[in-house]
Wavefront OBJ file of the C-alpha trace (Angstrom):
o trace
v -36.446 -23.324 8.414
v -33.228 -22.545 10.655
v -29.753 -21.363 9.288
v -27.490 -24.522 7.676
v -24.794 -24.683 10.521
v -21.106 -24.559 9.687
v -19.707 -27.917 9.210
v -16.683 -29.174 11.769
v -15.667 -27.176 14.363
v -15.744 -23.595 14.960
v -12.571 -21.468 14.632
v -10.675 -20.414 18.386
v -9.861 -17.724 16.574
v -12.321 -15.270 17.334
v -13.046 -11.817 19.055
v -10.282 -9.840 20.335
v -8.180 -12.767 18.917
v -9.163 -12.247 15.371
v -8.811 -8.528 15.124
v -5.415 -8.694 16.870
v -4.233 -11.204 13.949
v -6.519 -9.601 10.652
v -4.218 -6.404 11.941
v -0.853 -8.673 10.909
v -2.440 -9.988 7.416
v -0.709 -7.553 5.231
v 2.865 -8.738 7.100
v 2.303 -12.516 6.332
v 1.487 -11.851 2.821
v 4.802 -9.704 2.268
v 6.584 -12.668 4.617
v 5.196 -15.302 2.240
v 5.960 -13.557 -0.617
v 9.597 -13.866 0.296
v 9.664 -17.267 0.768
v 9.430 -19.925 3.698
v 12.521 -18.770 5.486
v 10.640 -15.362 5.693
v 7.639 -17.030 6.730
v 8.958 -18.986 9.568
v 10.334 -15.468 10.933
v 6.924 -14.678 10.966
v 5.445 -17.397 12.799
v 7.925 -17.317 15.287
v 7.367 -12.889 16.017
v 3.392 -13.150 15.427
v 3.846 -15.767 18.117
v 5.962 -14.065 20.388
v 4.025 -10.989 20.316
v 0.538 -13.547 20.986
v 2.016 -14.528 24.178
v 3.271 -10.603 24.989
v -0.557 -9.839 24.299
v -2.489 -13.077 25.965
v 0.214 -14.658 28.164
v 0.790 -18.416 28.697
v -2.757 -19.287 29.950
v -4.854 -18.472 27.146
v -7.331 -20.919 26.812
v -8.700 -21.398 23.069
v -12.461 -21.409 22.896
v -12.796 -19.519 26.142
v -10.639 -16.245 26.306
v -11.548 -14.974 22.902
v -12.925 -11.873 24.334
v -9.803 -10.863 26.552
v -8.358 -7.587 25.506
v -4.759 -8.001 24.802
v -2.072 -6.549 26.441
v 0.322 -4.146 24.084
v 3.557 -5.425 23.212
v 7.390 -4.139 24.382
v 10.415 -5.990 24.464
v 11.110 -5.426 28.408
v 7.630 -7.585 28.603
v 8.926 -10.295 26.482
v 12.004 -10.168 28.630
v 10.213 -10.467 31.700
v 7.927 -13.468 30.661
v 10.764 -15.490 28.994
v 12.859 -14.915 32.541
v 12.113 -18.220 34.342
v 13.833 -17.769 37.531
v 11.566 -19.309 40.198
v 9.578 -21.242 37.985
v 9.106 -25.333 38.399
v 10.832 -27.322 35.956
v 6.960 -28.527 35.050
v 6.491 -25.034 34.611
v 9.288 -24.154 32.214
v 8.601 -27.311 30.285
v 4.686 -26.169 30.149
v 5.519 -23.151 28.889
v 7.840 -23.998 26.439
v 5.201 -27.090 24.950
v 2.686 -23.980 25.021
v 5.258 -21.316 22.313
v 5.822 -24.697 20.408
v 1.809 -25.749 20.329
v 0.517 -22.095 19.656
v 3.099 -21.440 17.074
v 1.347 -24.659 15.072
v -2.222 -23.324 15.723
v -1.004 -19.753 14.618
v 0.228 -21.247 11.326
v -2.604 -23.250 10.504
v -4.851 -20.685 11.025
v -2.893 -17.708 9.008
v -2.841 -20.078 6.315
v -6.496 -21.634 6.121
v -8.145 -18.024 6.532
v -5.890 -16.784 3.914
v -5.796 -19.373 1.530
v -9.378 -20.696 1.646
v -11.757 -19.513 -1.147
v -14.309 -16.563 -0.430
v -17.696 -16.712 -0.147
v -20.464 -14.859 -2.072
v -21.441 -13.209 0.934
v -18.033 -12.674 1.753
v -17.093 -10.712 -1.379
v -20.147 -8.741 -1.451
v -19.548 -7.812 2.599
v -15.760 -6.834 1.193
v -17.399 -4.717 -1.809
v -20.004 -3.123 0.175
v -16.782 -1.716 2.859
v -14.771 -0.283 0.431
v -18.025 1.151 -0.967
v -18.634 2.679 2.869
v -15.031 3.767 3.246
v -15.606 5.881 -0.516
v -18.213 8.140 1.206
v -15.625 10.321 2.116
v -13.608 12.723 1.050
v -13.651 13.785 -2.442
v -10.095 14.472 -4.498
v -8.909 17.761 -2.878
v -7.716 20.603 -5.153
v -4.483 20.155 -6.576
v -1.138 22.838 -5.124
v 1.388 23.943 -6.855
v 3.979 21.983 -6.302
v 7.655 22.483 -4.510
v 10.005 23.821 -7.054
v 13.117 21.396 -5.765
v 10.390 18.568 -5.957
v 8.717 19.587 -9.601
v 12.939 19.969 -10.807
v 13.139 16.556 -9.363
v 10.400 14.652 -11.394
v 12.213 16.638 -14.439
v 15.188 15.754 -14.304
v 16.089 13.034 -11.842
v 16.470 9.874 -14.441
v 18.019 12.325 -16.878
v 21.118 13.818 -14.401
v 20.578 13.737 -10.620
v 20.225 9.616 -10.429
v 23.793 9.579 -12.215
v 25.199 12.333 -9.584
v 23.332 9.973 -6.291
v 25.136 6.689 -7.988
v 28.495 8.230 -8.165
v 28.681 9.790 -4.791
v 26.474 7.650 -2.687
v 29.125 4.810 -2.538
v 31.676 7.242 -0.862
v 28.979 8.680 1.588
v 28.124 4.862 2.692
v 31.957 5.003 3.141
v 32.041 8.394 5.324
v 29.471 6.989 7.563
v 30.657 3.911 8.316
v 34.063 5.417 9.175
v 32.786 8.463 11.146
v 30.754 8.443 14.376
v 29.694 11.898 14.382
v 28.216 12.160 10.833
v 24.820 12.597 10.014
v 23.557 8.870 8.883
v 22.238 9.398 5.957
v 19.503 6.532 4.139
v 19.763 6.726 0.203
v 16.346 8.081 -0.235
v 17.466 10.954 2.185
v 20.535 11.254 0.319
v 19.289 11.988 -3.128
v 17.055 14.246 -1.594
v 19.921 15.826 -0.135
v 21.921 15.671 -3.616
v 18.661 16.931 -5.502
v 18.472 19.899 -3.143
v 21.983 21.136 -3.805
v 21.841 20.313 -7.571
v 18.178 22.699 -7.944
v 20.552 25.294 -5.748
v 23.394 25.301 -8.056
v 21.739 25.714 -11.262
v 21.773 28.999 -13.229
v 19.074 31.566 -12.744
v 17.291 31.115 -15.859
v 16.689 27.356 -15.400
v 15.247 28.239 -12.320
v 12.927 30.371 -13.779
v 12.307 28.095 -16.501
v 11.138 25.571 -14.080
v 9.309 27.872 -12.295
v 6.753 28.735 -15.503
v 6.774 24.694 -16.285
v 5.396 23.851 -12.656
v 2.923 26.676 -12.869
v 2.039 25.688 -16.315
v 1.387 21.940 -14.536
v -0.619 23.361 -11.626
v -2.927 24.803 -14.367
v -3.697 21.679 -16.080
v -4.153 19.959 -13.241
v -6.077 22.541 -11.582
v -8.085 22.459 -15.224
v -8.365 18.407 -14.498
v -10.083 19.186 -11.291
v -12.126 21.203 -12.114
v -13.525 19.193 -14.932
v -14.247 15.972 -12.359
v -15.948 18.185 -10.192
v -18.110 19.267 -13.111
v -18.502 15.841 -14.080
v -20.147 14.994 -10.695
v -22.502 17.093 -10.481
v -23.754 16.986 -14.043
v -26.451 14.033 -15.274
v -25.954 13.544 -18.980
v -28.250 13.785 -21.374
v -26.334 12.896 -24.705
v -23.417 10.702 -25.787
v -21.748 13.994 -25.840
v -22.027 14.304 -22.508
v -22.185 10.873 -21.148
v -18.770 10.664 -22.740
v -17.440 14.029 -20.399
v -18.897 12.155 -17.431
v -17.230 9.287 -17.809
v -14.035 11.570 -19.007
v -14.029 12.873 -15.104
v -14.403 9.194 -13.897
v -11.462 9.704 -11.861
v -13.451 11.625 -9.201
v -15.058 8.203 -8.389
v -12.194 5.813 -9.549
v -9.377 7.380 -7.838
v -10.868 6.810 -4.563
v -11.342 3.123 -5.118
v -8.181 2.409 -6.265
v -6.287 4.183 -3.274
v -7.991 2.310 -0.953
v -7.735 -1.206 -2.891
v -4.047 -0.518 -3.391
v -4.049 0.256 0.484
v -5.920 -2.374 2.008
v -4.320 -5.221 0.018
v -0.497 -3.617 0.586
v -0.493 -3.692 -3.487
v 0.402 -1.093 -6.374
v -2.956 -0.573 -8.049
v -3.968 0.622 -12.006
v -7.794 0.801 -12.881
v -7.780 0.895 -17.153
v -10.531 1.321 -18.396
v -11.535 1.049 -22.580
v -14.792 3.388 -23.540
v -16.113 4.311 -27.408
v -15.633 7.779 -28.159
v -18.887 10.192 -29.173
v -17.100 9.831 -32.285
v -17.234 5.862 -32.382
v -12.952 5.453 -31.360
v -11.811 3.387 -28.099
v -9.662 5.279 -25.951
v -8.360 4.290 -22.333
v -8.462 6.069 -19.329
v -6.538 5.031 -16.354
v -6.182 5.546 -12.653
v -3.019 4.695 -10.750
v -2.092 4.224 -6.719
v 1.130 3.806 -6.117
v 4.402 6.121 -6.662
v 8.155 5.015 -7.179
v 10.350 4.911 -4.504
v 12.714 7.901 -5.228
v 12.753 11.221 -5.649
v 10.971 11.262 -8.815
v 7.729 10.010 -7.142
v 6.093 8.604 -10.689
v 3.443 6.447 -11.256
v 3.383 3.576 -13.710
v 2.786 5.673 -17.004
v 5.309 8.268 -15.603
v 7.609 5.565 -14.939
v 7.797 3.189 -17.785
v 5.148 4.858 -20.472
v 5.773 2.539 -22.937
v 5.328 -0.643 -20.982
v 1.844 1.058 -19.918
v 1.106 2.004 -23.907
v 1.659 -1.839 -24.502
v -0.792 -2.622 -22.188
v -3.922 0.126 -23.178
v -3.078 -0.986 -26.836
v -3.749 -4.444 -26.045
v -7.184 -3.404 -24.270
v -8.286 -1.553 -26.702
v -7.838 -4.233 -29.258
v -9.959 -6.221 -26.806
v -12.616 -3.280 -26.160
v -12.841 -3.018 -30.039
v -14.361 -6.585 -30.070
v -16.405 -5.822 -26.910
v -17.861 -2.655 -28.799
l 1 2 3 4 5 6 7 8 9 10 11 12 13 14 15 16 17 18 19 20 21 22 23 24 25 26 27 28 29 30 31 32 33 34 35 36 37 38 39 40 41 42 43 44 45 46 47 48 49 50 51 52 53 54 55 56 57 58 59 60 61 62 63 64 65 66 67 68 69 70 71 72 73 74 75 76 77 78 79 80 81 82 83 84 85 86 87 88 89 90 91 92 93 94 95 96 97 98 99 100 101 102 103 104 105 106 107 108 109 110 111 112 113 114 115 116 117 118 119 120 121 122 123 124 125 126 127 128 129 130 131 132 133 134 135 136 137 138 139 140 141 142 143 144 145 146 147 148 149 150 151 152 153 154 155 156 157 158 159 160 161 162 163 164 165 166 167 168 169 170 171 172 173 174 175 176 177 178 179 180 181 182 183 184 185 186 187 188 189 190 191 192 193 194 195 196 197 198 199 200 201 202 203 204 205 206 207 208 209 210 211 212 213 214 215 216 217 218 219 220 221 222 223 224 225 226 227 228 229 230 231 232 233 234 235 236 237 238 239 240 241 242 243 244 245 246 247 248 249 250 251 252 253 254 255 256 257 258 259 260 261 262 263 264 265 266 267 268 269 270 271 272 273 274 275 276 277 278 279 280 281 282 283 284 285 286 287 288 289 290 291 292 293 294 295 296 297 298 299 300 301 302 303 304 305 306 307 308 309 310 311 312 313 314 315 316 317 318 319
């Protein structure tokens, strides 16, 4: 008995085609997430950079295997100059941008909207599976002093010091042509830097013993996952310390979820204890957007203790 065939007709959007706009999915979804004005910016670049990369002849159904040609703006320049052209072939061209731009939208939206199939979520399992076999969590450093002082104490003093003064560098920089240009993430580096430099000698040192004290518990959180992987339990005991080093296998997967789909990711999971208790244990991709660099816990701890509470509730029902 032969394959069911795919009812109506087959997608032009194949090949060369497909993989040149798969590589653009994460930039519609952040476009649509902004709204339709957003979106129609979209349509309109992802269509001017089809045309950069297949030119105005591209016949659907038949060039799907062309290999595009990269995009630059002097290209886009030169195909949109129409000096010698036939007024049939300015009008041609111009029916073409306003026809492909349709087909481009139809298409971003029914392959991104449309409902998966089984095979399709198992093929999109089984890949981030594949793209796991690599490298396991490397061994934590000791971090920068400036950037340990920075997680410390940014929210406490240094954001107060970059809101103050960053007004008045925006200021400086628009008046001055010769000034470095600063971007605010740059700049509270830059404040942060001089801040860590100004303080006494003993806070330094202070710091100094907290980051090493850090390194050692994370170094001791390493070392545990790596025991974890290697060891088969035997006992609740130690199925319980196995799954305590789950992160070796978790952390992985939620990098690459949290990088694939353009998303902030948080694996929580709720186990029983050897000694019959739930407890959570959580993995997190994705870091704030400041100097501090925190996670979600680190970040808003307890928005993220509302939310283990609630699951182990749940997982106390499960259990």
């Amino acid at each position: 008995m032969s394959e069911p065939c795919p009812r109506g007709r087959p997608s032009w959007v194949t090949g060369k085609v497909l993989e040149f706009f798969t590589s653009f999915s994460a930039d519609w979804q952040r476009a649509c997430d902004k709204g339709h004005i957003e979106a129609g910016r979209f349509y309109d670049m992802i269509t001017k950079l089809f045309i950069c990369a297949f030119g105005f002849n591209f016949k659907r159904f038949q060039d799907e295997n062309m290999v595009p040609v990269a995009y630059d703006e002097s290209k886009w320049k030169t195909i949109m100059d129409h000096a010698g052209l036939s007024d049939a072939e300015i009008s041609r061209r111009r029916q073409y941008q306003k026809d492909m731009r349709t087909q481009i939208q139809q298409w971003f939206y029914h392959y991104h909207t449309k409902a998966p199939t089984g095979e399709d979520t198992a093929m999109e399992i089984q890949k981030l599976f594949d793209d796991m076999s690599s490298p396991a969590i490397p061994k934590p450093r000791a971090k920068q002093l400036v950037h340990f002082y920075s997680k410390k104490f940014f929210d406490l003093k240094i954001k107060h010091v970059v809101d103050i003064q960053w007004p008045v560098q925006q200021q400086q920089q628009l008046l001055s042509t010769s000034q470095k240009k600063y971007t605010k993430f740059e700049f509270s580096n830059k404040v942060t830097e001089e801040m860590w430099k100004a303080e006494p000698a003993e806070v330094r040192e202070l710091i100094r013993l907290q980051r090493n004290e850090d390194t050692q518990v994370r170094m001791k959180e390493w070392e545990d996952m790596e025991l974890a992987k290697k060891k088969r339990p035997d006992s609740p005991e130690s199925f319980h310390t196995v799954l305590s080093g789950s992160a070796a296998f978790l952390q992985p997967l939620c990098d690459l979820i949290a990088e694939k789909y353009g998303a902030v990711a948080s694996l929580l999971l709720a186990l029983p204890t050897s000694s019959g208790e739930i407890e959570v244990r959580s993995i997190h991709s994705g870091l704030t957007n400041n100097p501090a660099q925190e996670n979600w816990p680190q970040h808003d701890y307890p928005g993220y203790e509302a939310a283990a509470e609630s699951l182990v509730k749940f997982a106390d029902l499960v259990f």
